[in-house]
C-alpha positions in Angstrom: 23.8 -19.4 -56.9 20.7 -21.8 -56.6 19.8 -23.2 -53.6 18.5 -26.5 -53.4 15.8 -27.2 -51.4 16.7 -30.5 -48.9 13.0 -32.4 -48.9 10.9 -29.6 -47.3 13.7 -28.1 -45.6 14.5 -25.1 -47.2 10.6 -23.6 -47.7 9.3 -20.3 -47.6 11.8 -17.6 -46.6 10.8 -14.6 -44.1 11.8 -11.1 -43.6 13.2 -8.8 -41.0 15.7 -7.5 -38.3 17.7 -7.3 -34.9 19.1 -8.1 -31.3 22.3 -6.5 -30.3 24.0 -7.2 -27.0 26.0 -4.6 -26.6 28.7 -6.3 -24.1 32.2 -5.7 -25.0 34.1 -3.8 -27.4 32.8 -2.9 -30.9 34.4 -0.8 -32.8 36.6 0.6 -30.3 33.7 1.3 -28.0 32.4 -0.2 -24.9 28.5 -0.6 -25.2 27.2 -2.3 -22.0 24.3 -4.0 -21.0 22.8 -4.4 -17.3 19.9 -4.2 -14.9 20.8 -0.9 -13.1 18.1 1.6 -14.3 17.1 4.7 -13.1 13.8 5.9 -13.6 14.1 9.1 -16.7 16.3 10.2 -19.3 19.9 12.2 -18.3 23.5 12.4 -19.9 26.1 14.4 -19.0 28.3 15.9 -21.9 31.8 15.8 -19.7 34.2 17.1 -22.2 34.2 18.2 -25.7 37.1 18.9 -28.9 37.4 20.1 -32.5 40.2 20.3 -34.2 40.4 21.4 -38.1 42.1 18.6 -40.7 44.2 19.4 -43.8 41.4 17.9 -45.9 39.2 21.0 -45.2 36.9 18.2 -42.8 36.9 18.6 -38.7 37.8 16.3 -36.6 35.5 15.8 -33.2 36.0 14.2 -30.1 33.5 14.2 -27.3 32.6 12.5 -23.2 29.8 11.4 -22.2 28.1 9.9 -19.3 24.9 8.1 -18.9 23.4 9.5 -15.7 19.9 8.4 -16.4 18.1 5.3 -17.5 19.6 3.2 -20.3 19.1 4.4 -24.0 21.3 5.4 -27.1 23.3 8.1 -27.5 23.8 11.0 -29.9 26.0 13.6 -31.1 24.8 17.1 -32.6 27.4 20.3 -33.7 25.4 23.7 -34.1 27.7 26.5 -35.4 26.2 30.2 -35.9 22.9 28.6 -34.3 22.8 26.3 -37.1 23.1 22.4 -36.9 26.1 21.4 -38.9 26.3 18.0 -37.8 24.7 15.0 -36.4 26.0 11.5 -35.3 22.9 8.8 -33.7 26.0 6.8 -32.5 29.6 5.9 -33.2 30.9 6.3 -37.1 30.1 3.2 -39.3 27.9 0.2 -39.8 28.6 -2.9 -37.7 27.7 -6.4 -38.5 28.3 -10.1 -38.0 28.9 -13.1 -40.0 27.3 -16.6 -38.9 29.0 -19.5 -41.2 28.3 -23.1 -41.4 30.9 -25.6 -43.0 28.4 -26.8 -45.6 26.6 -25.8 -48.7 23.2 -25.6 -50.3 21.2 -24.3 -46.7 19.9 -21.0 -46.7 19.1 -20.2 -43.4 15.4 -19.0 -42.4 15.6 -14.9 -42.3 13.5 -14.7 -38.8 16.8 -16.8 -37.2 19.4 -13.9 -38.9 16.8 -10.8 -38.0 16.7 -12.8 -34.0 20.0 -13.4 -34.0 23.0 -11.6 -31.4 25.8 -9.9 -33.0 28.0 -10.9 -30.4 31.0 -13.5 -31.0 29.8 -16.9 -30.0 26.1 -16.7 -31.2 24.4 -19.2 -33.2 21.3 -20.3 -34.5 20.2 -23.8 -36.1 18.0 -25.2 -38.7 17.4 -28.2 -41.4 19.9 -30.1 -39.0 22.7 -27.6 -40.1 24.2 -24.8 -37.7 25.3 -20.8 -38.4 27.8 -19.8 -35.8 29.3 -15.7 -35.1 32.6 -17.0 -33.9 34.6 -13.5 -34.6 34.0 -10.2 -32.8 31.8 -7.6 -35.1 33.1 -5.6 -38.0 32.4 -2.1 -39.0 32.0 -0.2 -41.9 33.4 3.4 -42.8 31.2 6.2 -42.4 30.4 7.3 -45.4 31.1 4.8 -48.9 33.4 5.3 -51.6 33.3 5.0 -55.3 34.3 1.4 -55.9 34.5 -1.6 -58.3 31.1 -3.8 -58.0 31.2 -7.1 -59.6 32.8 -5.2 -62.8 31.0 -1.8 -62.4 32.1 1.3 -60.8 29.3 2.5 -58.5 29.1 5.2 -56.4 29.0 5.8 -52.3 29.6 2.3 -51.5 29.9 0.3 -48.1 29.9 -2.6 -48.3 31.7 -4.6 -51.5 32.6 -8.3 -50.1 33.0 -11.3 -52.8 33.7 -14.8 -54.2 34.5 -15.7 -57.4 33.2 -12.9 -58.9 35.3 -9.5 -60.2 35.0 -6.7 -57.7 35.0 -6.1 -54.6 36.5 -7.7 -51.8 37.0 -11.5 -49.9 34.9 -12.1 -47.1 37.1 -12.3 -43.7 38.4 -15.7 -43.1 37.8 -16.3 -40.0 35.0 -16.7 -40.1 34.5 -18.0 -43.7 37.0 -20.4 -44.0 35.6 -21.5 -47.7 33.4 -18.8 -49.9 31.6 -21.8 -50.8 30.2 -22.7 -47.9 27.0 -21.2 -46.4 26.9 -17.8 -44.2 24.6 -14.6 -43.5 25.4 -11.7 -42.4 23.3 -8.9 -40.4 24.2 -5.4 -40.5 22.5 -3.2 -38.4 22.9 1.0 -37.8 21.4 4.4 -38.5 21.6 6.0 -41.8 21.8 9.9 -42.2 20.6 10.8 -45.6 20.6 14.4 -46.7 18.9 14.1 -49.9 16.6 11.7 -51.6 18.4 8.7 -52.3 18.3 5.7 -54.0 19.8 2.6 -52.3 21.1 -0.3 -54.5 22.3 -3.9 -53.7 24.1 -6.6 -55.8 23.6 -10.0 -53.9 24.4 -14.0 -54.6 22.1 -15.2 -52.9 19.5 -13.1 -51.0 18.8 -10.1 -49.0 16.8 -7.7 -47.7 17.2 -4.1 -46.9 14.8 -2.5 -44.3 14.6 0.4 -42.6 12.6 2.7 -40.4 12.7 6.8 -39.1 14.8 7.6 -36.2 13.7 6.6 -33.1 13.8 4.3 -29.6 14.1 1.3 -30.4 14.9 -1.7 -27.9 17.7 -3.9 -28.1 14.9 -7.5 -29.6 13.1 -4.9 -31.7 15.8 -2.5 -34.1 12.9 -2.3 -36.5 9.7 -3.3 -35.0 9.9 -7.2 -35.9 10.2 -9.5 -39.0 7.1 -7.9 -40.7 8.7 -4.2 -40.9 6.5 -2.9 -43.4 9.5 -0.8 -44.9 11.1 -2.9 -46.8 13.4 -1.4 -49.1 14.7 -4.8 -50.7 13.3 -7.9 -50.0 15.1 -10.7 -52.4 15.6 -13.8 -49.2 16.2 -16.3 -52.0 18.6 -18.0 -54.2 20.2 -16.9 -57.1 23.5 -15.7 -59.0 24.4 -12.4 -58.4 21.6 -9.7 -59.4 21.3 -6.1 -58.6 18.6 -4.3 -57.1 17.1 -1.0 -56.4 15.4 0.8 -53.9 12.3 3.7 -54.0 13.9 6.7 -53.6 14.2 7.5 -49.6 13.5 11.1 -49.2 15.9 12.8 -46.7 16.0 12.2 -42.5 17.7 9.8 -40.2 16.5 6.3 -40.3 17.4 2.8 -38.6 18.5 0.5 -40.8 19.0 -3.2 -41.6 20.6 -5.4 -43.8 20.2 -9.0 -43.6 22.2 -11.1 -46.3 23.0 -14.8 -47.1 25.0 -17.5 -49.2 23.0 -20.9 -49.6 26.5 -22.0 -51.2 28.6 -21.3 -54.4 29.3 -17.8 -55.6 29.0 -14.7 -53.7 28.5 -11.1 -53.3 27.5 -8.9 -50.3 27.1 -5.2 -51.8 25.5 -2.2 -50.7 26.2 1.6 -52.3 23.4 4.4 -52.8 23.2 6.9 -55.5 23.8 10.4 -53.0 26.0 10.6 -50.3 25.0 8.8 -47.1 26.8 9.0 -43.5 26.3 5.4 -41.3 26.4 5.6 -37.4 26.1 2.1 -35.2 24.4 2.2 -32.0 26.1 3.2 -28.5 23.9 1.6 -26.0 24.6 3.0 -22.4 23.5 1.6 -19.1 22.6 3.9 -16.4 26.4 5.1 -15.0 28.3 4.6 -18.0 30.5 6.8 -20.0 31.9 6.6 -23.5 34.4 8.7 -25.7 33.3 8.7 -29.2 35.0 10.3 -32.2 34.4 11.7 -35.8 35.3 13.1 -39.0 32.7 15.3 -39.5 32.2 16.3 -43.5 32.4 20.3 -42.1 35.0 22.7 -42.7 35.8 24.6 -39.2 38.3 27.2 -38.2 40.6 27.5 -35.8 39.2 29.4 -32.9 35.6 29.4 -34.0 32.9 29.0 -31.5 30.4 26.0 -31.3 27.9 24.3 -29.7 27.9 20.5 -28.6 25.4 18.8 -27.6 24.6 14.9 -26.3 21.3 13.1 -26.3 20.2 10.2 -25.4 17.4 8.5 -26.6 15.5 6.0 -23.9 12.4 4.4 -23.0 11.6 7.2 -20.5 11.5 9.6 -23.4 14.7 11.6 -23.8 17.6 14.2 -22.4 20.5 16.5 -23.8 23.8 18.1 -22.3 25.6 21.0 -23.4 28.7 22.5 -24.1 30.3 25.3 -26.1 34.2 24.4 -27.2 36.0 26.5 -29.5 38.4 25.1 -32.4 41.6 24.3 -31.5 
């Protein structure tokens, strides 16, 4: 849908990315914040299970604890010396939705990219007010073939609507009316095993970003609203309109998506034309522990030997634990 510019209110639109307080519980796991920090990087793996699933996949479970200075964690399987599996987090996407109760204000993309994704957050502009008054929502790990504004695509994860055909309605609370403006940011890690071609179909605006595997702090997912790789960048109003990606050659990246309504109409899509698997960030402060589970895409036997191994990824470079488990 159009947006309509209020005087010189709604001017030139910016570009990208992220703050995430990890305090509280998202997606079943705690990721907490604090001051304690020792000085270098240590994790202790604690415990670890696999267990085979009638589907031909494995299902994982693994401990950790954060016995070093704060940073994310990670989650590799080797089997027969070779690496069968890697998680930079827990399974899925997660994102937040800021809404305001009015129409025809698309909010300025620097205020989504600075914006927390924790419940209560919100940022102001043009006299008008977005507000994250739910706790954040996560995706699936890995998208599905599914109905986007009319057309099947492929491997998608996110498919939310109004008043178009497809797709999903966006989760009331916290938009109360599809009419009414909201964004949305969506932050994680992508794991892309061969090259891939990401695709979008937004009403009004978005922008995909994304940037290889690495620390990153919690004000700075991508290095800061002028990430040079942008995949999409469409932060303006219009009816719903599909867009591509250049081709993203395989690796592990952090990724963004920033996304917003002005008013009217709307679609929030995302889907990519090869199989991708999307982790969220598991922040862990110096003494914390976490359990974190996963369906990994691997067929495993029952009593076959593997390797497990936790990282964690800091500001003081970075550590791993080990542990051998054997299928139950």
């Amino acid at each position: 849908m159009k947006v309509k510019a209020e005087g010189n209110m709604v001017g030139a639109l910016i570009l990208i990315f992220i703050v995430i307080i990890a305090s509280g519980l998202v997606a079943g796991y705690v990721l907490l914040r604090g001051s304690q920090v020792q000085s270098g990087a240590s994790i202790s793996l604690t415990s670890a299970q696999a267990a085979p699933l009638a589907n031909g996949e494995t299902y994982l479970t693994v401990s950790v604890v954060n016995t070093g200075t704060a940073g994310y964690v990670s989650i590799s399987v080797y089997s027969g010396g070779s690496k069968v599996f890697f998680a930079p987090g827990a399974s899925g996407l997660i994102y937040q939705i800021y809404y305001d109760n009015n129409q025809w204000y698309a909010p300025p993309q620097n205020l989504v990219y600075s914006a927390s994704l924790s419940s209560g957050t919100s940022f102001s502009a043009y006299g008008q007010t977005w507000t994250a008054s739910t706790p954040t929502y996560t995706t699936s790990e890995e998208g599905t073939s599914q109905n986007v504004n009319g057309q099947t695509q492929p491997y998608v994860i996110n498919n939310l609507q109004v008043s178009y055909s497809g797709g999903e309605p966006f989760p009331n609370p916290p938009v109360s009316n599809g009419w009414n403006s909201y964004a949305i940011k969506e932050i994680g890690y992508a794991v892309i095993t061969q090259p891939t071609t990401f695709y979008v179909d937004i009403d009004d605006g978005g922008i995909l970003g994304y940037a290889p595997y690495s620390y990153s702090s919690e004000t700075s997912w991508l290095g800061g609203t002028l990430n040079p790789a942008n995949l999409i960048n469409e932060w303006h109003g219009e009816g719903a309109t599909e867009y591509s990606s250049p081709q993203v050659q395989p690796g592990v990246y952090a990724i963004e998506y920033d996304w917003f309504n002005g008013g009217g109409p709307a679609y929030f899509s995302l889907w990519s034309s090869a199989p991708v698997y999307y982790y969220s960030p598991v922040l862990l402060n110096t003494g914390q522990s976490v359990t974190l589970s996963y369906t990994m895409p691997v067929t495993l036997t029952a009593g076959q030997n593997i390797t497990v191994v936790a990282s964690v990824l800091t500001p003081a470079g970075s550590a791993s634990s080990t542990t051998e488990a054997v299928v139950a």
